[in-house]
C-alpha positions, 0 to 999 in steps of 0.5 A: 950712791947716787946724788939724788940719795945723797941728798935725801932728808930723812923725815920722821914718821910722826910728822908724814903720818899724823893725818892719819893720826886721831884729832879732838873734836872741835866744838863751837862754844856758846857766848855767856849771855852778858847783861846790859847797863843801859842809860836813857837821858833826857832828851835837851835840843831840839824841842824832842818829846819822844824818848828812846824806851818806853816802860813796857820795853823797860820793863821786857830788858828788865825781865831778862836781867839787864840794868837800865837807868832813866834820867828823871823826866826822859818820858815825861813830853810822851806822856811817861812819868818817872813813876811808871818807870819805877814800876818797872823796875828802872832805876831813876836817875836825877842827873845826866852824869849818873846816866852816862855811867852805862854802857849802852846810851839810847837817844832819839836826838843826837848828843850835844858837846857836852853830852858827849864830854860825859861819855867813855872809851868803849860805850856804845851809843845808839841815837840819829845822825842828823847830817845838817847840825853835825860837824866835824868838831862832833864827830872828833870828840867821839873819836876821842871818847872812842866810843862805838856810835851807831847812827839809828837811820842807817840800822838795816834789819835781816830784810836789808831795809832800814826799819827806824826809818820806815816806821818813822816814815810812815808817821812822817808820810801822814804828819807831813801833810796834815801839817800842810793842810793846816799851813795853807789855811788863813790863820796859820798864814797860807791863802786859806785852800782847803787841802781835800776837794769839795763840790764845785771847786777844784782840788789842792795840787800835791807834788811828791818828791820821792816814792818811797814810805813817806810818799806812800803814806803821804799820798794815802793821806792826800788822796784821803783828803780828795787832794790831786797827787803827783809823785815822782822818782827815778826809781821806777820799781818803787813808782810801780809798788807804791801805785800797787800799795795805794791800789789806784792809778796815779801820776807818776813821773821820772824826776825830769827838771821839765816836767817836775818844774811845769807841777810846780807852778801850780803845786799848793803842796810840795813834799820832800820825800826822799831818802838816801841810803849812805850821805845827803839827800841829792838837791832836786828842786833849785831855788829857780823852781822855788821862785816859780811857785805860786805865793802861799804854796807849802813845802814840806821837807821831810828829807831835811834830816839827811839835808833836804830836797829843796836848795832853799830849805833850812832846819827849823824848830817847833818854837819857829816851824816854819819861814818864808822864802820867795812867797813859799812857806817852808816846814823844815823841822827834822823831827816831824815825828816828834809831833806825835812823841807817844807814838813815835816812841812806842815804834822807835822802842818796838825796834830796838828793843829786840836788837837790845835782847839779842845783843844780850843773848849774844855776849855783848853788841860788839860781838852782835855787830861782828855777825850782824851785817845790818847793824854793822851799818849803822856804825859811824865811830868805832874806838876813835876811828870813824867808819863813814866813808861818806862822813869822811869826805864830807868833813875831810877825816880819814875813815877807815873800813869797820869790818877791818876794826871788827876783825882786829880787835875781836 
């Protein structure tokens, strides 16, 4: 006998051959629709009127079997009464704790410290991450609640574009110059210019920064007003689209330090209408540019939730809009929309109530989140870890990848 046999292992038939061998089917198993207990606070910091749920989306979870509670009051500065919740089969809650006994927080401001002493491991909290009254200290003590916090912006829908912030744009985009319109008149402190043209003299001057939703519903405004518009971007496929939408030629530029300073000077209006998609807003105008206006011009900085487009920028209220630096009224106030609450909270609702509907047929948001790639983006605090790369430069905190957490812990 050779070597070779001798040193041939014997291997028994059923381990060679069991490929050969008839297999069970292996069937996909369906996720048991899980009903939702959602909470609706009051809306407490700054002057928000909207609210994250009106009654008809109310009353659509309610007809799917979820449970959702509303404090008392919550809609109350749009124009809701607890009475109309009730009819929708709400329960009515008269103190914030009853409120954050859900599983599911929706706000339309972000929570305060003590909204969030109140919260517990694994709830899941879907409201704005306004990045300038944020710190480090809020974003810990989510991490130490472990609670699942999705930041409201930064939700992509299946066409990968962030819808709350568009349909928030877009009231942003008209808000923004209205307001402006008003700010320039005598009686709110501006040099009393009327925004639009009439005959014999000269039209306002509006410079748009950004050409993205809140520029284009800015300039439709604007132009409807018979106002002279200059826009610019970097992005010179959104310039295009936006001079498509409006369907009239416009002046467009790339943002070019030269040319943007020279519009300037002679703006009356100046809009911050920029949107970024991970962090802060990039500072494009510097306080040189600002000293440059001419006195009474008005900027509106629509991108102050994200931080703003202006170095002289500063969050304002709706107690104190507005302040004056260099001559130049400024309008920083981050919930523009919140101007026109009924409104924005029907678009706000619209949105997120078939991602609540879904998520419920689904199993729960966390297995949403595992197979929804654009909902996964919203997240910023999952079960004590934060999940922002951006958020975790920013205030020097390890940030660890979602899809990672995700994939363990399911």
């Amino acid at each position: 006998m050779s070597d070779k046999q001798k040193k041939k292992i014997p291997i028994p038939k059923e381990f060679t051959e069991q490929q050969f061998m008839p297999q069970a089917e292996m069937l996909q198993v369906s996720n048991k629709p899980n009903k939702l207990y959602i909470g609706i606070p009051k809306e407490i910091t700054m002057q928000e009127n909207r609210v994250a749920l009106v009654p008809s989306s109310v009353a659509t979870l309610i007809g799917h079997g979820h449970r959702v509670v509303v404090e008392s009051g919550a809609g109350q500065e749009s124009s809701y009464s607890d009475h109309d919740y009730s009819e929708t089969g709400a329960d009515i809650a008269y103190s914030a704790e009853q409120v954050y006994k859900a599983d599911v927080i929706i706000k339309v401001a972000p929570p305060t410290q003590a909204e969030i002493e109140l919260m517990h491991p694994n709830q899941i909290l879907i409201s704005p991450l306004q990045l300038p009254i944020i710190n480090a200290d809020y974003i810990n003590k989510l991490r130490q609640k472990r609670v699942i916090a999705l930041a409201m912006e930064y939700i992509k829908d299946e066409s990968d574009t962030f819808p709350i912030v568009r349909i928030m744009s877009e009231m942003a985009g008209i808000s923004a110059m209205l307001t402006a319109a008003e700010l320039m008149a005598t009686t709110s402190g501006g040099k009393g210019v009327l925004l639009g043209g009439i005959s014999g003299v000269p039209s306002a001057k509006v410079v748009i920064l950004g050409a993205g939703i809140v520029a284009e519903y800015a300039t439709r405004t604007a132009l409807g007003l018979g106002a002279e518009v200059r826009i610019f971007d970097n992005n010179i496929y959104k310039l295009k689209r936006l001079q498509n939408q409006v369907g009239r030629p416009l002046y467009t530029s790339a943002i070019n330090p030269h040319y943007l300073e020279a519009e300037l000077i002679y703006a009356d209006v100046a809009i911050g209408a920029m949107h970024s998609k991970s962090g802060r807003t990039p500072i494009v105008v510097s306080e040189e540019m600002v000293m440059n206006m001419k006195p009474g011009a008005v900027i509106i900085d629509v991108s102050i939730d994200q931080g703003g487009c202006f170095a002289t920028s500063e969050v304002t209220t709706f107690d104190h809009p507005t302040f004056s630096k260099h001559e130049v009224i400024h309008y920083c106030v981050p919930n523009i929309a919140s101007r026109v609450s009924r409104t924005a909270s029907v678009a706000v609702s619209n949105i997120l109530t078939p991602i609540l509907l879904k998520a419920g047929s689904t199993g729960s948001i966390e297995h949403l989140l595992f197979n929804n790639h654009g909902l996964r983006h919203g997240v910023y605090t999952y079960k004590g870890c934060l999940t922002n790369s951006y958020l975790g430069e920013r205030f020097s905190i390890k940030s660890t990848d979602l899809d990672l957490l995700i994939t363990s812990n399911l």
